[in-house]
Structures are given as structure tokens and as C-alpha cells.
N, CA, C and O atoms as a printed pandas DataFrame, in Angstrom:
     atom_number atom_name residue_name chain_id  residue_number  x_coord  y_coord  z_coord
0              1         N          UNK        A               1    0.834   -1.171    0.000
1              2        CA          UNK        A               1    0.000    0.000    0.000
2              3         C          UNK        A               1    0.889    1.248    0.000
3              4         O          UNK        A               1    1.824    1.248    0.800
4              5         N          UNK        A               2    0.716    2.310   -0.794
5              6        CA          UNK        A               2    1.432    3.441   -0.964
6              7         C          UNK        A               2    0.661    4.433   -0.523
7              8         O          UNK        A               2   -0.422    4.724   -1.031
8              9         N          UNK        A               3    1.203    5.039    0.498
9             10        CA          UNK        A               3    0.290    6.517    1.768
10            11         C          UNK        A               3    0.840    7.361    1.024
11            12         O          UNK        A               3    1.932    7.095    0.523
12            13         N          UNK        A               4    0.166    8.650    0.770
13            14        CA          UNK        A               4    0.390    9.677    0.074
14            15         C          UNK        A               4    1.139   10.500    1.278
15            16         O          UNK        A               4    0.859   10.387    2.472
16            17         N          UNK        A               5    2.023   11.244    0.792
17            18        CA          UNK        A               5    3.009   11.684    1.688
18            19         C          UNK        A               5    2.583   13.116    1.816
19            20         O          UNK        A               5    2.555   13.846    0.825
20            21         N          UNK        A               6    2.194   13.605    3.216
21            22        CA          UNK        A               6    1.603   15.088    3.640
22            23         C          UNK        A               6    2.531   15.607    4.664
23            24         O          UNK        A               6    2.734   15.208    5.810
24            25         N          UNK        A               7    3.191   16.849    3.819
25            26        CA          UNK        A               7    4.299   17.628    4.935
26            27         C          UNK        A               7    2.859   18.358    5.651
27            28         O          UNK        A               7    1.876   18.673    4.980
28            29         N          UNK        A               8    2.949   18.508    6.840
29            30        CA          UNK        A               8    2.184   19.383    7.930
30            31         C          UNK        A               8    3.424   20.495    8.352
31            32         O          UNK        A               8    4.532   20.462    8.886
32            33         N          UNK        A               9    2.437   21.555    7.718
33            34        CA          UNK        A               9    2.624   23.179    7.581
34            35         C          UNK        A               9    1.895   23.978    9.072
35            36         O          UNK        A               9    0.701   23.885    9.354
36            37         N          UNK        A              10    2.930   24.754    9.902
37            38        CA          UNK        A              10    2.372   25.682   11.175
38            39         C          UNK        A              10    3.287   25.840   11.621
39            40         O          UNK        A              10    4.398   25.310   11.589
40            41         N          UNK        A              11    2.423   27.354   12.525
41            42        CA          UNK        A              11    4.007   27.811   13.498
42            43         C          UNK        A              11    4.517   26.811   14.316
43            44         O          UNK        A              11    3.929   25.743   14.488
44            45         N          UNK        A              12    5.345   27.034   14.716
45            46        CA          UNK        A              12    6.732   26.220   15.460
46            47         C          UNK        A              12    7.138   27.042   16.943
47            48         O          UNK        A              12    6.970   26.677   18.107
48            49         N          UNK        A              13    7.407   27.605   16.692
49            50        CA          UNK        A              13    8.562   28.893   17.413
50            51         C          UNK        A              13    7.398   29.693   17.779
51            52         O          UNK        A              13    6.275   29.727   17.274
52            53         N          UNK        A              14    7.996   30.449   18.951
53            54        CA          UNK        A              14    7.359   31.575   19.379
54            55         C          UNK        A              14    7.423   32.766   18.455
55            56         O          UNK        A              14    6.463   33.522   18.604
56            57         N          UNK        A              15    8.399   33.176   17.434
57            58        CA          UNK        A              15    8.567   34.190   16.473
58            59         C          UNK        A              15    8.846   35.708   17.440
59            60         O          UNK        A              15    8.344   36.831   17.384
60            61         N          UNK        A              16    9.733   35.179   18.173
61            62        CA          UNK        A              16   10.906   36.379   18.895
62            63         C          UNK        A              16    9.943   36.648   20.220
63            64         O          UNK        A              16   10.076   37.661   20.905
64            65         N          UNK        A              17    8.970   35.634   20.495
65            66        CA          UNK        A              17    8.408   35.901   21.941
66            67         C          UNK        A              17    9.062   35.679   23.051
67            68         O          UNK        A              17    8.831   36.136   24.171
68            69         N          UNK        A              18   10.295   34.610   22.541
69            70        CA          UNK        A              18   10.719   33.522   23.827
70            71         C          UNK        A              18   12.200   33.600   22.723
71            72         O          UNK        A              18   12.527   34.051   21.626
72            73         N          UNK        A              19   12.712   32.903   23.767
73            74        CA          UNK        A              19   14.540   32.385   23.447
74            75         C          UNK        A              19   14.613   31.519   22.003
75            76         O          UNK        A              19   13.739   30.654   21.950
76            77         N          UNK        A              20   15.414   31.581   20.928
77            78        CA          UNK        A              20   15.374   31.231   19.916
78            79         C          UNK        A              20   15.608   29.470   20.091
79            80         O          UNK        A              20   16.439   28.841   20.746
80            81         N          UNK        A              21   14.282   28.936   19.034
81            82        CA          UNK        A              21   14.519   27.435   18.548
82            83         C          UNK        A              21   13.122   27.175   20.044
83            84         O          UNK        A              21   12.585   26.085   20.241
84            85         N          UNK        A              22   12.908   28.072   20.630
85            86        CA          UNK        A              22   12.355   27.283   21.940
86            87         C          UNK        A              22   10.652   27.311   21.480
87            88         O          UNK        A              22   10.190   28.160   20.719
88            89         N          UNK        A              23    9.833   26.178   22.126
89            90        CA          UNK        A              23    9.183   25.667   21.045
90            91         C          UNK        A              23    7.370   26.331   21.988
91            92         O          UNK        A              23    7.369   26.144   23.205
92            93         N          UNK        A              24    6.659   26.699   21.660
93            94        CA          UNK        A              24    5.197   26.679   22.265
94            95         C          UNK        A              24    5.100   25.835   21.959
95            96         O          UNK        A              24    5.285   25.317   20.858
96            97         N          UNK        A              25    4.577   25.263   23.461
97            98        CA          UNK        A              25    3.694   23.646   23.225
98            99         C          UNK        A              25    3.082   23.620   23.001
99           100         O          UNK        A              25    2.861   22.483   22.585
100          101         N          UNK        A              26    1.830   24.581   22.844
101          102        CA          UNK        A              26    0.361   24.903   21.992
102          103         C          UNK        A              26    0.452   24.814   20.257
103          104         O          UNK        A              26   -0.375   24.233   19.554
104          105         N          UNK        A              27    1.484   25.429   19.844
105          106        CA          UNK        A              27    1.946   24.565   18.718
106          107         C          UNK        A              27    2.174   23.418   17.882
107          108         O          UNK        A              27    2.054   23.098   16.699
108          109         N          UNK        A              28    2.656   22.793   19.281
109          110        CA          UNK        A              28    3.491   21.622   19.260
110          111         C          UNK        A              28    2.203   20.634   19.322
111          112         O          UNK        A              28    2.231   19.781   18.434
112          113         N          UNK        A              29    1.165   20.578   20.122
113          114        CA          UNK        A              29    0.334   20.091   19.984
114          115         C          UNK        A              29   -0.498   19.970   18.939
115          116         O          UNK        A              29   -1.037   18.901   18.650
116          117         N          UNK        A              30   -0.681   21.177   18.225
117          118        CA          UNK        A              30   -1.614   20.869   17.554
118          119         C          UNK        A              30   -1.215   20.450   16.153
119          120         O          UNK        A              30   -1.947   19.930   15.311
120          121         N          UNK        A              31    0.103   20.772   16.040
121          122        CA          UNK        A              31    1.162   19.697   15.048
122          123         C          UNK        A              31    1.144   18.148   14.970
123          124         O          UNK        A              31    1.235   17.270   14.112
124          125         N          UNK        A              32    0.980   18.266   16.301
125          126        CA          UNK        A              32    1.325   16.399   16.572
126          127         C          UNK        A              32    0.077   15.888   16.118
127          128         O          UNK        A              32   -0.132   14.903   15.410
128          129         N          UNK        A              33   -0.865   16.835   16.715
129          130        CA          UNK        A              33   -2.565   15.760   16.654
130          131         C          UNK        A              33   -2.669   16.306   15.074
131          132         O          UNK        A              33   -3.147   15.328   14.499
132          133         N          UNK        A              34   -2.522   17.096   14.315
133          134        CA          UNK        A              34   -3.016   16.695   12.951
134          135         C          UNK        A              34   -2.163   15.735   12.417
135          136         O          UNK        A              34   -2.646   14.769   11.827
136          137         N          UNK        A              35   -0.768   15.888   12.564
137          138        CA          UNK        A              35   -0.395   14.479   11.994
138          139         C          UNK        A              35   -0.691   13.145   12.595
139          140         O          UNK        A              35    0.024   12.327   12.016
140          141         N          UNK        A              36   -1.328   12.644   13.378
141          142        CA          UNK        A              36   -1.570   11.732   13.856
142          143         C          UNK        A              36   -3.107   11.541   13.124
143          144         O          UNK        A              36   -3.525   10.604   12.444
144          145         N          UNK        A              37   -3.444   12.183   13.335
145          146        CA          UNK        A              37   -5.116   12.287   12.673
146          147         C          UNK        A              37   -4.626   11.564   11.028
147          148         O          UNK        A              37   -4.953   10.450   10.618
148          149         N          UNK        A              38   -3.857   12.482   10.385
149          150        CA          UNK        A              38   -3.527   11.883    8.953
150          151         C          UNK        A              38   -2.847   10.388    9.154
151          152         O          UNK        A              38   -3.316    9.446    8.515
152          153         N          UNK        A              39   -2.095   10.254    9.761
153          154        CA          UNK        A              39   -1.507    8.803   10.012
154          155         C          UNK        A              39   -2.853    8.088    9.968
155          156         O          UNK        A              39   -3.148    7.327    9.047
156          157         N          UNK        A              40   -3.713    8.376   11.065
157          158        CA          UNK        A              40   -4.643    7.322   10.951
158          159         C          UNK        A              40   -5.795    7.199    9.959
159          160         O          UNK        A              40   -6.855    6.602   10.150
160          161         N          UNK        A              41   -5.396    7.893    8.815
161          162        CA          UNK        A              41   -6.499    8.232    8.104
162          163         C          UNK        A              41   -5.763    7.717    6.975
163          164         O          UNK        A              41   -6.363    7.858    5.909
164          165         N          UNK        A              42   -4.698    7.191    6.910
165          166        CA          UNK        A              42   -4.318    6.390    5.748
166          167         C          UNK        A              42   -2.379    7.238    4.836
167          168         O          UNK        A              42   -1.356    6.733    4.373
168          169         N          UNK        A              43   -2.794    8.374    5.006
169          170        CA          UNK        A              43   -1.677    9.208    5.081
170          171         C          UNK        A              43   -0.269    8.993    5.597
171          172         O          UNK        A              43   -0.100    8.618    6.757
172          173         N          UNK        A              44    0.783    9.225    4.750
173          174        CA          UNK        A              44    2.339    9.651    5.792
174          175         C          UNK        A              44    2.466   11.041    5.973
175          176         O          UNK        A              44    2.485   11.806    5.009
176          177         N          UNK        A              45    2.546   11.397    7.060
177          178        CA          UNK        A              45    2.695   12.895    7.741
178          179         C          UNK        A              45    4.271   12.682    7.809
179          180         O          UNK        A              45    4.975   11.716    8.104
180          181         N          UNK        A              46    4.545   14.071    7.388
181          182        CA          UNK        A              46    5.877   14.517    7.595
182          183         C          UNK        A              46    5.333   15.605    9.083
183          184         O          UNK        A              46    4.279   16.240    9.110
184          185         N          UNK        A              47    6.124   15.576    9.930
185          186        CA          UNK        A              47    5.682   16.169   11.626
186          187         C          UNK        A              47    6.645   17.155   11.411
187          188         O          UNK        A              47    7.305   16.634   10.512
188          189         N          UNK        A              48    7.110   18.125   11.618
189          190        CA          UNK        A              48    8.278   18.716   11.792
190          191         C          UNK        A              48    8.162   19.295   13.465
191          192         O          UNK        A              48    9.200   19.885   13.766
192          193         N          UNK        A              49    7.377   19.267   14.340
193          194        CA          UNK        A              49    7.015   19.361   15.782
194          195         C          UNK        A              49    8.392   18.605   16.435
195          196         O          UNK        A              49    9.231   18.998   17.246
196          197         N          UNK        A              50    8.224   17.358   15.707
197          198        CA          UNK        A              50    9.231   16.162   16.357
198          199         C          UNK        A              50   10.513   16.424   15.917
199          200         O          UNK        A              50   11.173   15.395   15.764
200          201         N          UNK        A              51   11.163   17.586   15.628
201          202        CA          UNK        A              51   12.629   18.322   15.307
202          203         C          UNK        A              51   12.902   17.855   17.067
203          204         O          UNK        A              51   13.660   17.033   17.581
204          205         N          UNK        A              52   12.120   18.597   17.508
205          206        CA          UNK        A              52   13.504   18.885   19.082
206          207         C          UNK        A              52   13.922   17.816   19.838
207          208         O          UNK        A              52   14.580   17.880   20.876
208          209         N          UNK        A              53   13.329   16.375   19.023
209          210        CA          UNK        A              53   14.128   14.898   19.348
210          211         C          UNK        A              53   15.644   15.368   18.758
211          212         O          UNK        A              53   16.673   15.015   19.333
212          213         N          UNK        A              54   15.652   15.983   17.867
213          214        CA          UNK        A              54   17.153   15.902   17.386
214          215         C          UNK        A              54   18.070   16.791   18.587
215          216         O          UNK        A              54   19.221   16.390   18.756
216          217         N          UNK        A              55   17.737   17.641   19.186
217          218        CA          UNK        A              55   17.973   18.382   20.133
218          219         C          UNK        A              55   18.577   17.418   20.829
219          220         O          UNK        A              55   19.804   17.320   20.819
220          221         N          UNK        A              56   17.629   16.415   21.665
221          222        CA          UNK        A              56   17.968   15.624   22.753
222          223         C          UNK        A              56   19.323   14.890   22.202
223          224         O          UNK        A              56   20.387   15.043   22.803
224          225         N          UNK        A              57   19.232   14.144   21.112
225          226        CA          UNK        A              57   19.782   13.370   20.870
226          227         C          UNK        A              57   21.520   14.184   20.592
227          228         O          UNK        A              57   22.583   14.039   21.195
228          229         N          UNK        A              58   21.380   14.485   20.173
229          230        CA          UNK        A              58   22.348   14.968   19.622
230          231         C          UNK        A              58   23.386   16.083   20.551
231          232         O          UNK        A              58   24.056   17.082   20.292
232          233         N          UNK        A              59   23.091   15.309   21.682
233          234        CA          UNK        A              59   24.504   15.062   23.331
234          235         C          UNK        A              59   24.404   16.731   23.419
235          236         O          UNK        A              59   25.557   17.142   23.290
236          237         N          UNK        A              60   23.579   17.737   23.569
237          238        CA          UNK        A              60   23.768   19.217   23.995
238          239         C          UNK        A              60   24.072   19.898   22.891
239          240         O          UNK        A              60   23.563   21.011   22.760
240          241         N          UNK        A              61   24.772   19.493   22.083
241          242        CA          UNK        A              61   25.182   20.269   21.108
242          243         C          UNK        A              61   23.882   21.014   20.175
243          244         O          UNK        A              61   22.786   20.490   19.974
244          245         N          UNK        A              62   24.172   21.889   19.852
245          246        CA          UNK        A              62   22.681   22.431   18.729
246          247         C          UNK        A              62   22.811   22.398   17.483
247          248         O          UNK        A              62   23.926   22.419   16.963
248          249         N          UNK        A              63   21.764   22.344   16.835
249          250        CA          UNK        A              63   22.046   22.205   15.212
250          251         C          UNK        A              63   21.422   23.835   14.666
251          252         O          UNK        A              63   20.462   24.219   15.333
252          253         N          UNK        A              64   21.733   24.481   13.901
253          254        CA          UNK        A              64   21.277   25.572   13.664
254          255         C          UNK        A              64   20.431   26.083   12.894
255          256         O          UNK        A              64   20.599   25.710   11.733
256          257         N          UNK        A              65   19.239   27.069   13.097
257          258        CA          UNK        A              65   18.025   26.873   12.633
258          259         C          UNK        A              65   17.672   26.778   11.270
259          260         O          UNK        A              65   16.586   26.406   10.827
260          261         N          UNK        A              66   18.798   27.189   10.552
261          262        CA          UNK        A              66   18.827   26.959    8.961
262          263         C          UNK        A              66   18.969   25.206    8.985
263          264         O          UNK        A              66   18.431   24.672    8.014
264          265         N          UNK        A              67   19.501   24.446    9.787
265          266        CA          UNK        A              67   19.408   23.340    9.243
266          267         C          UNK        A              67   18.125   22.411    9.296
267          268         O          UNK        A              67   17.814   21.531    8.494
268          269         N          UNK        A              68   17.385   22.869   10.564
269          270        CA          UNK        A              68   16.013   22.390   10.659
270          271         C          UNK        A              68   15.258   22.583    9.332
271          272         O          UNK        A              68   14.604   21.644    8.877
272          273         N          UNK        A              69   15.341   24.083    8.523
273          274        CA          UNK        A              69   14.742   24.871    7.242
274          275         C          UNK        A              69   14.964   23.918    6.910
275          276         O          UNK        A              69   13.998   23.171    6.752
276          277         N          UNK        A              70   16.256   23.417    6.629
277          278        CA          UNK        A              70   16.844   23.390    5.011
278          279         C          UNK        A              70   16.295   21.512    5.132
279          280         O          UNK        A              70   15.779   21.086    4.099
280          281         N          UNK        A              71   16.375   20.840    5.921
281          282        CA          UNK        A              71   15.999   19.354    5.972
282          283         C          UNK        A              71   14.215   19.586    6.237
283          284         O          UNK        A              71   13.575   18.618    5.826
284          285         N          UNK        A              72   13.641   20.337    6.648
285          286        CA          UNK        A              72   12.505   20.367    6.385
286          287         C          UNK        A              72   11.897   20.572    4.898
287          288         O          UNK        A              72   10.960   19.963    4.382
288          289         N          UNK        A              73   12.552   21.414    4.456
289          290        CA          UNK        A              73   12.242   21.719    2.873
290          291         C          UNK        A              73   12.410   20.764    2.296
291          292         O          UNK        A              73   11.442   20.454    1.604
292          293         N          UNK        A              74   13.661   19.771    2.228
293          294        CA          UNK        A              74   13.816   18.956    1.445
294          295         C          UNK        A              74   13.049   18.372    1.326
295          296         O          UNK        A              74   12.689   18.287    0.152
296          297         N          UNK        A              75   12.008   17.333    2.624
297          298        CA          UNK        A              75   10.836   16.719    2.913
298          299         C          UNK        A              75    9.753   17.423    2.110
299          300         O          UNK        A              75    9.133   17.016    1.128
300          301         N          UNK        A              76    9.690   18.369    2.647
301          302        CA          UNK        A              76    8.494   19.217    1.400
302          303         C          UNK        A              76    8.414   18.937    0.086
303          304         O          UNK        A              76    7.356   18.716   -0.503
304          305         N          UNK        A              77    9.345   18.937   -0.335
305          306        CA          UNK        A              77    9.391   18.793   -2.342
306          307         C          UNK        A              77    9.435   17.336   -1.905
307          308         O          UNK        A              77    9.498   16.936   -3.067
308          309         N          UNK        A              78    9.451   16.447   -1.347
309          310        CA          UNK        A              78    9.138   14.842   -1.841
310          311         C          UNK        A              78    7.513   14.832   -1.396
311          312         O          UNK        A              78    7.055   13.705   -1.210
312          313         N          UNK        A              79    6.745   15.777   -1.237
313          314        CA          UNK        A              79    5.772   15.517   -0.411
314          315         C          UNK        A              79    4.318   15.346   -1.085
315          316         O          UNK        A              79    3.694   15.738   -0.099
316          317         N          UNK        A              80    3.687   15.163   -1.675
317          318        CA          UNK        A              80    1.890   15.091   -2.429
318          319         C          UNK        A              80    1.637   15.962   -2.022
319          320         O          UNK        A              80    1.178   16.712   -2.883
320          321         N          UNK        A              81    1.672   16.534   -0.732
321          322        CA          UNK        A              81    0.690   17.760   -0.971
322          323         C          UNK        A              81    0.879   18.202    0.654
323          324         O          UNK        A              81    1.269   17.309    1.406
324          325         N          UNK        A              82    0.588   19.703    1.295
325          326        CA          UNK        A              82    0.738   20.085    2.020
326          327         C          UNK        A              82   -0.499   20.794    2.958
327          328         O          UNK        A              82   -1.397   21.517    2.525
328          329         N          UNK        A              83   -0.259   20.331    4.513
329          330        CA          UNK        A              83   -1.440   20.790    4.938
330          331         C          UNK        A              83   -1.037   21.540    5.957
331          332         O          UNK        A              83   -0.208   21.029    6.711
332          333         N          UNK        A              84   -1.478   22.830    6.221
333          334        CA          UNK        A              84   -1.407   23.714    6.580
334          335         C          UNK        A              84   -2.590   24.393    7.983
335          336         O          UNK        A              84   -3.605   25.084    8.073
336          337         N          UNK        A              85   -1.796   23.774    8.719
337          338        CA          UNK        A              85   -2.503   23.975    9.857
338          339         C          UNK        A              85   -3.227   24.849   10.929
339          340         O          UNK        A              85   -4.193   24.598   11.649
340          341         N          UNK        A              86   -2.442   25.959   10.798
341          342        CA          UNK        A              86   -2.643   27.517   11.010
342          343         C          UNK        A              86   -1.932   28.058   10.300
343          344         O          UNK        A              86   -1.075   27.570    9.563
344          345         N          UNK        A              87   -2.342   29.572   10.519
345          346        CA          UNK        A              87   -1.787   30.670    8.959
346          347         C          UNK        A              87   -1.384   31.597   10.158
347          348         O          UNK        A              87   -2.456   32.065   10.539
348          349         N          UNK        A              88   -0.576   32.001   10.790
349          350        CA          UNK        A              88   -0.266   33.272   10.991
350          351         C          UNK        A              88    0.826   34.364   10.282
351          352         O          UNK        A              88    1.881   34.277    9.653
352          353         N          UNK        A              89   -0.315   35.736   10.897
353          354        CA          UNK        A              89    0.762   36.405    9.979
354          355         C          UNK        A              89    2.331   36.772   10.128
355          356         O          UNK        A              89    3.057   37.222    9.241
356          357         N          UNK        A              90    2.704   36.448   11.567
357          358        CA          UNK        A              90    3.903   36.692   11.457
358          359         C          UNK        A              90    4.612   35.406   11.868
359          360         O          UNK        A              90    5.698   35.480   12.443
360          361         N          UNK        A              91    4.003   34.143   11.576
361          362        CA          UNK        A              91    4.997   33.011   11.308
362          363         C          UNK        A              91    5.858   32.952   10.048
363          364         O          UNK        A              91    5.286   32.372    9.125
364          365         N          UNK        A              92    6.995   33.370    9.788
365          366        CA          UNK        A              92    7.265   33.244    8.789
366          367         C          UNK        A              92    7.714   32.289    8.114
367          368         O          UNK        A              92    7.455   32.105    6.924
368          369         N          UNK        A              93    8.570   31.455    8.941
369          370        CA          UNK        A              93    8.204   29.636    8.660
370          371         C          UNK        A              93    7.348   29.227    7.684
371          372         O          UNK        A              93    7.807   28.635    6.707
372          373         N          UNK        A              94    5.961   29.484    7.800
373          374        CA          UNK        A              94    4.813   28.990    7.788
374          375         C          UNK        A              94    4.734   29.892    6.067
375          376         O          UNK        A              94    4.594   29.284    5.006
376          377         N          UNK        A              95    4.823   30.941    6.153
377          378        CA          UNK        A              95    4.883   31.647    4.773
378          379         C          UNK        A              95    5.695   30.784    3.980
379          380         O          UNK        A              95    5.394   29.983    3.095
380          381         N          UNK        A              96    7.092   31.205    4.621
381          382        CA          UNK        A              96    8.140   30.421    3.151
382          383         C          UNK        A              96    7.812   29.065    2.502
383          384         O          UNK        A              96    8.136   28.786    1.348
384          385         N          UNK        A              97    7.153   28.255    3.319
385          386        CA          UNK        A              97    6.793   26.888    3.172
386          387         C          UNK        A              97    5.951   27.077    2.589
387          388         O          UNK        A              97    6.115   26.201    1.741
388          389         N          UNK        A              98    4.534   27.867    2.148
389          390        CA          UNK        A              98    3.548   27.868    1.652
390          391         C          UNK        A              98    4.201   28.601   -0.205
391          392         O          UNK        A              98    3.815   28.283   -1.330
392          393         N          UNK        A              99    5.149   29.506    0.175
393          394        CA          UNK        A              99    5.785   30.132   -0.898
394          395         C          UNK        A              99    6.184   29.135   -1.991
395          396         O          UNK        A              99    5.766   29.159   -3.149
396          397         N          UNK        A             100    7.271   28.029   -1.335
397          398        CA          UNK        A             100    7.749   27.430   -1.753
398          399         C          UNK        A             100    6.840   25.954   -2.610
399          400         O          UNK        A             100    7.094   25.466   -3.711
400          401         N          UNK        A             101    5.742   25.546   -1.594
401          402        CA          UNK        A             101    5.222   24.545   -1.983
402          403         C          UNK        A             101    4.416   24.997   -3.321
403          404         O          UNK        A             101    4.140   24.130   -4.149
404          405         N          UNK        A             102    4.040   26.339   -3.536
405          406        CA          UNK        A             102    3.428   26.986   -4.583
406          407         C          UNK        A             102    3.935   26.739   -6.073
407          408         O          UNK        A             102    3.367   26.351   -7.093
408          409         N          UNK        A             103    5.840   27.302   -5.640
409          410        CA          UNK        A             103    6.665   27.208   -6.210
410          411         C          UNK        A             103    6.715   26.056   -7.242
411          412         O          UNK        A             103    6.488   26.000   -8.451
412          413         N          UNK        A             104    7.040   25.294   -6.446
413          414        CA          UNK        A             104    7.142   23.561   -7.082
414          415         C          UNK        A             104    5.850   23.240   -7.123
415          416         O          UNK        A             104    5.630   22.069   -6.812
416          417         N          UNK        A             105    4.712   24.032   -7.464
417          418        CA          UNK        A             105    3.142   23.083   -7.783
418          419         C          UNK        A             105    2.922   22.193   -6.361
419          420         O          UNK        A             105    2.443   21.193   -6.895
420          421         N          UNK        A             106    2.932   22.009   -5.554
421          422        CA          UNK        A             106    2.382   21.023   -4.591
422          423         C          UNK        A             106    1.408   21.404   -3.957
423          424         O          UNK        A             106    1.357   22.359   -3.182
424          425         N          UNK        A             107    0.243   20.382   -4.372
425          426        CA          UNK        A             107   -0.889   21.303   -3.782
426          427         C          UNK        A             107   -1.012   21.220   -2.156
427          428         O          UNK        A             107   -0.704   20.294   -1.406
428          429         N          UNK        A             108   -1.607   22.599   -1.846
429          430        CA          UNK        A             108   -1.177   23.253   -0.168
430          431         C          UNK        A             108   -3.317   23.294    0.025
431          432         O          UNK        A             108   -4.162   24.009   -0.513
432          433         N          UNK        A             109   -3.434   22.013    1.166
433          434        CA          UNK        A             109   -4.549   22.164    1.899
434          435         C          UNK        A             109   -4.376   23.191    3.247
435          436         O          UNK        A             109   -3.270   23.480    3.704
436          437         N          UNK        A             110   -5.950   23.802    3.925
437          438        CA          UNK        A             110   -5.722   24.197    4.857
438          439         C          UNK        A             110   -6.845   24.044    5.771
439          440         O          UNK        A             110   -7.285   24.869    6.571
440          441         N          UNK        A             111   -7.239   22.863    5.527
441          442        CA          UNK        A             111   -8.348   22.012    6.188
442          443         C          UNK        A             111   -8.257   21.071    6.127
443          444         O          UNK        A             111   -8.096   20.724    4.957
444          445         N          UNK        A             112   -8.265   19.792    7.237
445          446        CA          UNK        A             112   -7.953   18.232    6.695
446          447         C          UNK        A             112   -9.116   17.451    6.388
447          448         O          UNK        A             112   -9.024   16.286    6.000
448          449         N          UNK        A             113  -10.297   18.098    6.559
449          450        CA          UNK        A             113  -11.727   17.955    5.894
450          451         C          UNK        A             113  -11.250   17.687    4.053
451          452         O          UNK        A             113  -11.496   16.746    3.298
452          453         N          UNK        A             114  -10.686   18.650    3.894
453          454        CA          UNK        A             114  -10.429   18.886    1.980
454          455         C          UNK        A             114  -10.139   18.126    1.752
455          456         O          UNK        A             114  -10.782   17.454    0.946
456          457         N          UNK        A             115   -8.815   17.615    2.357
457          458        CA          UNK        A             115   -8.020   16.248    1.689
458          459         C          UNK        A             115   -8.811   14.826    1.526
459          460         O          UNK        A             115   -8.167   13.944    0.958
460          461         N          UNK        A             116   -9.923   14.554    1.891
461          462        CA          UNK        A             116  -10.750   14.067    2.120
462          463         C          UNK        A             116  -11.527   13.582    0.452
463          464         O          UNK        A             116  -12.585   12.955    0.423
């Protein structure tokens, strides 16, 4: 069986509220539960919430926020299509990703009703 592959698009970051890379868990939540929702709905969710495992893992040291971008993007262009979870206006994350998925044609949901 072949799951259509859905990067999940939303803020991340506080966007200069809080200490850089540091994550709202209100975010973080509601990242996790739409990709889980798509998992169980037949879907592969790309999560990008689940970045700050690399944090842990990776013995204190930090990886820098262009590299989270730049390996998130990559995931994006392998992706069917993108769902977009909240829109704010000053996530900019959330813009470039929508910019980009435009870019390369990938169609960008923003309801998981649609995909449907």
C-alpha cells in the first residue's frame, strides 16, 4: 500500500516571543494531533514538531536553525501535498513553506476535511 506523503505546515517557534529554537507547546500540539489524525487516516505525515528529538539526541550540542529549514524543505518537495494547519501572519516559517510549496506546484490544503 502506498500513503500519500503530507508535509504538515504551522508555526513552530514563538517568532521572537521567547529564546530562539524554543518551542510553544500549543503549537506543538496541535502539530502532533493533525499528523496523527492523517496517520490514521491512511496518510504519511511529515511532523516537523518532532525536530527537538534531534535536540535531545544529539549530546547538547545544537544544530542551527537553517538546518532544521533546510531538511525540512527537502521533505516538502518529496511531499503530495501540504497541509497547513494555522496561517499566521507573522509566522514566517509557515509563509516560506507555503511560498515554496506553490513554487514547485504542490498542492497546499488548509483544512484536513479537503483532503478528504
Amino acid at each position: 500500500m502506498s500513503r500519500k506523503r503530507i508535509y504538515v505546515a504551522g508555526p513552530y517557534s514563538c517568532e521572537g516571543r521567547c529564546k530562539p529554537l524554543e518551542v510553544d507547546l500549543e503549537y506543538m500540539r496541535r502539530g502532533l494531533e493533525a499528523s496523527v489524525k492523517l496517520l490514521s487516516m491512511g496518510y504519511a505525515p511529515f511532523c516537523p514538531w518532532l525536530d527537538y528529538l534531534f535536540q535531545f539526541i544529539h549530546g547538547g550540542e545544537t544544530l542551527k536553525r537553517e538546518d532544521y529549514y533546510e531538511y525540512s524543505i527537502a521533505w516538502m518537495l518529496a511531499a503530495d501535498a501540504v497541509l497547513v494547519i494555522e496561517l499566521r501572519e507573522n509566522s514566517h516559517g509557515t509563509a516560506k513553506e507555503i511560498e515554496i510549496a506553490k513554487e514547485n506546484n504542490i498542492p497546499i490544503f488548509y483544512d484536513i476535511k479537503d483532503m478528504i
